[in-house]
N, C-alpha and C positions, 0 to 999 in steps of 0.2 A: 504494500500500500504506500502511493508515495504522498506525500504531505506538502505545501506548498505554502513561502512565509509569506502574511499575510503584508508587509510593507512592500520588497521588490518582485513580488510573484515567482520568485525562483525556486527548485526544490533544492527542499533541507535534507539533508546529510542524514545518513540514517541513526547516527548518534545521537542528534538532535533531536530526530522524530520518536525516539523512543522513551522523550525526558516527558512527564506529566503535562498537558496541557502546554504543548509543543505551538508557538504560534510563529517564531520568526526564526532566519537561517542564519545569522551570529549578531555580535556585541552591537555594530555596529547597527543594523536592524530593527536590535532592541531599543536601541537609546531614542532610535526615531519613531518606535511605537508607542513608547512611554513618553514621547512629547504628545503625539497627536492625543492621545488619549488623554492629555492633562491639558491639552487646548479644549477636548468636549466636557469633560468637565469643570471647565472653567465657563464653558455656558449655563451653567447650572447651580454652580456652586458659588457662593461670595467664598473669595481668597481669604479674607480678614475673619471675619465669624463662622465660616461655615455654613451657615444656611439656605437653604436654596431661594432662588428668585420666585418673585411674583410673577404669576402668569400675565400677558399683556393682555391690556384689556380694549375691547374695540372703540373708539372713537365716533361711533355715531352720532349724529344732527342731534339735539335734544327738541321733546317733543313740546311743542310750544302751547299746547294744556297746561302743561303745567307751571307754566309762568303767569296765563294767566288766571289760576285757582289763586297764586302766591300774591298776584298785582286786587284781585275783588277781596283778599282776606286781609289786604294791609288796608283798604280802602274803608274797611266795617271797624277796625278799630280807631281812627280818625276822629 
């Protein structure tokens, strides 16, 4: 069974493919998998606290009911 690293698409060595959860064909590989991977979760994660981001929220028109419920209720206490 050949195995194939997931950064240069080349196949790994059969040494390699027999280590646990085999993903890339040497060091060099590695370092460049372990960045991309800590660029996606850097979409995700705040670097400083840890926590993950809010989801974006849509920017939709605001429905203009409701402005004017807010403009006849400031109007009744006057």
């Amino acid at each position: 069974m050949n195995l194939y690293c997931m950064v240069c698409r080349g196949e790994m060595s059969d040494e390699r493919a027999r280590q646990k959860k085999a993903r890339v064909c040497s060091e060099k590989c590695k370092a460049e998998y372990r960045r991309l991977m800590g660029l996606e979760r850097d979409k995700r994660i705040c670097r400083l606290c840890g926590r993950r981001f809010r989801k974006a929220r849509s920017l939709d028109a605001v429905n203009m009911d409701h402005n004017e419920v807010f403009e006849a209720a400031s109007l009744v206490t006057h």
